[in-house]
Backbone as JSON Lines, residues from 0, in Angstrom:
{"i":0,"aa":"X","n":[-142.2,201.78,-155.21],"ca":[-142.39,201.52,-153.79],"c":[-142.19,200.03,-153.48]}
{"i":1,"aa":"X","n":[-142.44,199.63,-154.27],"ca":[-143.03,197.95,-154.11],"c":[-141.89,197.09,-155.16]}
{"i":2,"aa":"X","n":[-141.26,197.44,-155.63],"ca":[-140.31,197.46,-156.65],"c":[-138.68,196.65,-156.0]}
{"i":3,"aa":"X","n":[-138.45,196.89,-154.76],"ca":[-137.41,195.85,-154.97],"c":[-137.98,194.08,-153.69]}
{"i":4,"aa":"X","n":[-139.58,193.68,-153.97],"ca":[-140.15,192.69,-153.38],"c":[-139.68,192.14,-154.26]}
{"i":5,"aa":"X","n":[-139.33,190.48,-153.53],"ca":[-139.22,189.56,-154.39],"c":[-139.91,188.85,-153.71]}
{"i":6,"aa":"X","n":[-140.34,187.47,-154.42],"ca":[-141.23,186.31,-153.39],"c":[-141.0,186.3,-151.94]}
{"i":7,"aa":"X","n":[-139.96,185.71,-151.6],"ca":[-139.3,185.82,-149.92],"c":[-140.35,186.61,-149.54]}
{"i":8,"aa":"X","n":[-140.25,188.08,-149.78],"ca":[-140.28,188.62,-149.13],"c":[-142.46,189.15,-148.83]}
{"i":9,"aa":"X","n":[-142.96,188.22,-150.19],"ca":[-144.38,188.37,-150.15],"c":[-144.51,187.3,-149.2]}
{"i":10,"aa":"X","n":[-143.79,186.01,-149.2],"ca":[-144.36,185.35,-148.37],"c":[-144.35,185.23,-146.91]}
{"i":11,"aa":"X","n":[-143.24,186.17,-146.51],"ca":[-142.9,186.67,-145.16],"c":[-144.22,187.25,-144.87]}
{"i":12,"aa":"X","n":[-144.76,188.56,-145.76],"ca":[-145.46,189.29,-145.48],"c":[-146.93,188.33,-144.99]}
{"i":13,"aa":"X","n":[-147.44,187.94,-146.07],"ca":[-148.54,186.87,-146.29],"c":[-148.23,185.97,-144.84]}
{"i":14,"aa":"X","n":[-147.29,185.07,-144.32],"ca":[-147.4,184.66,-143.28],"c":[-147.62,185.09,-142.29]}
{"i":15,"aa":"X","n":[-147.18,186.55,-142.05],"ca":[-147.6,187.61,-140.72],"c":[-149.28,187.88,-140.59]}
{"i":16,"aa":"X","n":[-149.35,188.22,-141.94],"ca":[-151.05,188.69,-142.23],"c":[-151.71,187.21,-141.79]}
{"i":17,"aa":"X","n":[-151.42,186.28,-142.35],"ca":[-151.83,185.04,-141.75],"c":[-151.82,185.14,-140.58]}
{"i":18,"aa":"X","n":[-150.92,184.78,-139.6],"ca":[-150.75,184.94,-138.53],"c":[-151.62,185.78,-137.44]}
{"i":19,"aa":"X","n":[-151.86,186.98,-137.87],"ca":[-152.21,188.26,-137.15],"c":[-153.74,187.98,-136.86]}
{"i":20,"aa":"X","n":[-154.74,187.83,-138.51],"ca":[-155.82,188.12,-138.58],"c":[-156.48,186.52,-138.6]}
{"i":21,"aa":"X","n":[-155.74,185.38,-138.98],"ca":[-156.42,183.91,-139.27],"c":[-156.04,183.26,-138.12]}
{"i":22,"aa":"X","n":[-154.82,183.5,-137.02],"ca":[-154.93,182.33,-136.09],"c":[-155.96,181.75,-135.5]}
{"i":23,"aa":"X","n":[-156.86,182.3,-135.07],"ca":[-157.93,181.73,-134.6],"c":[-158.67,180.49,-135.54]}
{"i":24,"aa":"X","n":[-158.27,180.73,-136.47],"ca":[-159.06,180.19,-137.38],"c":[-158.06,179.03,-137.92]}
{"i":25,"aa":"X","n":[-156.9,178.91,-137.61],"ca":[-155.81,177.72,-138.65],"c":[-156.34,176.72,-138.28]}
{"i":26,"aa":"X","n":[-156.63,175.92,-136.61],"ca":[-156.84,174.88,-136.16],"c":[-157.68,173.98,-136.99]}
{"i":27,"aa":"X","n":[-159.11,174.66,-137.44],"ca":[-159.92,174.47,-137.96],"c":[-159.61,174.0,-139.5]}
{"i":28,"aa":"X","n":[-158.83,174.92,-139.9],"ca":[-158.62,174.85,-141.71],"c":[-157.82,173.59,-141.72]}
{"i":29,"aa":"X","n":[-156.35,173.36,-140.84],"ca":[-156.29,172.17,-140.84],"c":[-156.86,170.83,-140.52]}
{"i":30,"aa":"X","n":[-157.84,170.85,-139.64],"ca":[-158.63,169.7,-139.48],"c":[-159.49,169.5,-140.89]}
{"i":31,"aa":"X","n":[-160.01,170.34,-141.15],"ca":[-160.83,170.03,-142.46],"c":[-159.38,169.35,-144.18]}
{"i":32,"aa":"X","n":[-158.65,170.4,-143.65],"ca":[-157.69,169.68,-144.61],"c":[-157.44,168.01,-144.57]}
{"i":33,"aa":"X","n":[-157.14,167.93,-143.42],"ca":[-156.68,166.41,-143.27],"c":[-157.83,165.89,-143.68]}
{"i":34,"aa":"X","n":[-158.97,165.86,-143.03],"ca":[-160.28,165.06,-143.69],"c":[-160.3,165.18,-145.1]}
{"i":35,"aa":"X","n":[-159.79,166.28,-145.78],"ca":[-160.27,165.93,-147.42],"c":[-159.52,165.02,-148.08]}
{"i":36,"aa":"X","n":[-158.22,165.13,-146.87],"ca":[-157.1,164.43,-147.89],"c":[-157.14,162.99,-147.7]}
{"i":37,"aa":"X","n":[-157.68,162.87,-146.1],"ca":[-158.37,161.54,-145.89],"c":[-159.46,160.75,-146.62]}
{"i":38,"aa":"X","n":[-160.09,161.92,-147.65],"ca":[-161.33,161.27,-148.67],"c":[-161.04,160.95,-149.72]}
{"i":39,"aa":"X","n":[-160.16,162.09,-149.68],"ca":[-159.21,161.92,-151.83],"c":[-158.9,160.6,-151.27]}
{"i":40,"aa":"X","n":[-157.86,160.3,-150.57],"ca":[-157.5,158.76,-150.48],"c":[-158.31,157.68,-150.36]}
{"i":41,"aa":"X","n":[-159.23,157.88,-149.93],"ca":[-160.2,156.71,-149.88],"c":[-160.53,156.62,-151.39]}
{"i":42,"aa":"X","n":[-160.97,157.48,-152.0],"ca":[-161.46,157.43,-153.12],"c":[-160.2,156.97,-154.23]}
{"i":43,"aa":"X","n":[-159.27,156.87,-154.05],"ca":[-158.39,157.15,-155.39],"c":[-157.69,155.54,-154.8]}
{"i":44,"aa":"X","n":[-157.97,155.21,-153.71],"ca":[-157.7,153.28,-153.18],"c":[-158.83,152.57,-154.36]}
{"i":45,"aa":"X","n":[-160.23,153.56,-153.61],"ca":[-161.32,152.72,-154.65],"c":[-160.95,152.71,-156.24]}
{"i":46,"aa":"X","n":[-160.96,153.34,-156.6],"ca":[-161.04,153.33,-158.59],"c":[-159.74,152.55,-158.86]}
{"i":47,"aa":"X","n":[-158.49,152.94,-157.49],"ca":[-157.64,151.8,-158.22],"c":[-158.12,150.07,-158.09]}
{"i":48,"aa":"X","n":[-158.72,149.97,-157.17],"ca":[-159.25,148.46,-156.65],"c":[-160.2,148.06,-158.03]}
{"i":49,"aa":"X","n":[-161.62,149.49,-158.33],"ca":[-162.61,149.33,-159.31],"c":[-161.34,148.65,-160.75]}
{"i":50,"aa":"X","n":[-160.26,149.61,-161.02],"ca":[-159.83,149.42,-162.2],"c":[-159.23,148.04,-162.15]}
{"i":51,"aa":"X","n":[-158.6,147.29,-161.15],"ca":[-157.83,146.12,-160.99],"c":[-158.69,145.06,-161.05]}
{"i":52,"aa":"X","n":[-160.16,145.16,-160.66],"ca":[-161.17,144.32,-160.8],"c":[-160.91,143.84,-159.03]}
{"i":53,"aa":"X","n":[-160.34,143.97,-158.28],"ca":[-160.31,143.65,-156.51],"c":[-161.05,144.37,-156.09]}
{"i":54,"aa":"X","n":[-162.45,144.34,-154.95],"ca":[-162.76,145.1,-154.68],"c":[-162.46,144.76,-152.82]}
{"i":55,"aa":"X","n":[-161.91,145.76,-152.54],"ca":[-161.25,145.67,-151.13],"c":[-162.35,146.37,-150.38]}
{"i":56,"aa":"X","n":[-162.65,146.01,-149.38],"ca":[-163.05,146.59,-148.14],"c":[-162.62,147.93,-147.81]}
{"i":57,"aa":"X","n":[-163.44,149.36,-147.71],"ca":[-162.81,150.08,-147.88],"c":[-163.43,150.77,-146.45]}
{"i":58,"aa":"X","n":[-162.16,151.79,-145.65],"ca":[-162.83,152.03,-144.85],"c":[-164.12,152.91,-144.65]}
{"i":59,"aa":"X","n":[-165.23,152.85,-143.75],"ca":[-166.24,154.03,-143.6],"c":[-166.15,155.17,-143.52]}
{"i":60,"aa":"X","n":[-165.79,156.51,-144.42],"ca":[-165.78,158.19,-143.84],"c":[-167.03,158.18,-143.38]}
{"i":61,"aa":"X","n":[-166.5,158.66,-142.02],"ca":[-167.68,159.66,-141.14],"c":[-167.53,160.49,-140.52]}
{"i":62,"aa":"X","n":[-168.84,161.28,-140.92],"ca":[-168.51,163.02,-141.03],"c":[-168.0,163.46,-139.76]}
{"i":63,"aa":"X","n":[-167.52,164.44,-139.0],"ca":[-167.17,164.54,-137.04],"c":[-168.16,165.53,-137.07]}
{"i":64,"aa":"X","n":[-168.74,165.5,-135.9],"ca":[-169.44,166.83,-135.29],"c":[-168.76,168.1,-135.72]}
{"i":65,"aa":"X","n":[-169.64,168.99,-136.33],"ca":[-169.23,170.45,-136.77],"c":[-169.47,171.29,-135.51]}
{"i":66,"aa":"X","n":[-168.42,171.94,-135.18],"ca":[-168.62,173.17,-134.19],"c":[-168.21,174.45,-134.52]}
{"i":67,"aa":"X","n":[-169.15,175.64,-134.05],"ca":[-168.76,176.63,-134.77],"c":[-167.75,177.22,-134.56]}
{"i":68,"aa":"X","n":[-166.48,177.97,-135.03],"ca":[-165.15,178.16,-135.06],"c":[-165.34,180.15,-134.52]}
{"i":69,"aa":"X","n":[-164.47,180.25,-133.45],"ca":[-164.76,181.82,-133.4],"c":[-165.96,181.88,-132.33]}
């Protein structure tokens, strides 16, 4: 049945199912994304500064108001 899928064609699928049942919900997943990736970076500036012996001014993360999604 399932036998002539190839990737393409799971990820077509997977993007619809996305689509259908998570839109409500993407806005959100990406905002939190960017913030983590905004922390990894802060953090991975620091240990390189810690390892160089510079310690730079680094900026403040602060958390945003959580609202409930849905």
């Amino acid at each position: 049945m399932f036998a002539n899928l190839t990737g393409w064609h799971l990820l077509i699928i997977l993007a619809v199912v996305l689509l259908m049942f998570g839109a409500p919900k993407l806005p959100g997943l990406a905002k939190s994304v960017g913030q983590s990736m905004r922390i990894f970076k802060s953090e991975v500036r620091t240990m390189k500064d810690e390892a160089t012996g510079t310690e730079a001014e680094a900026p403040a993360v602060v958390a945003p108001e959580t609202t409930p999604i849905g």
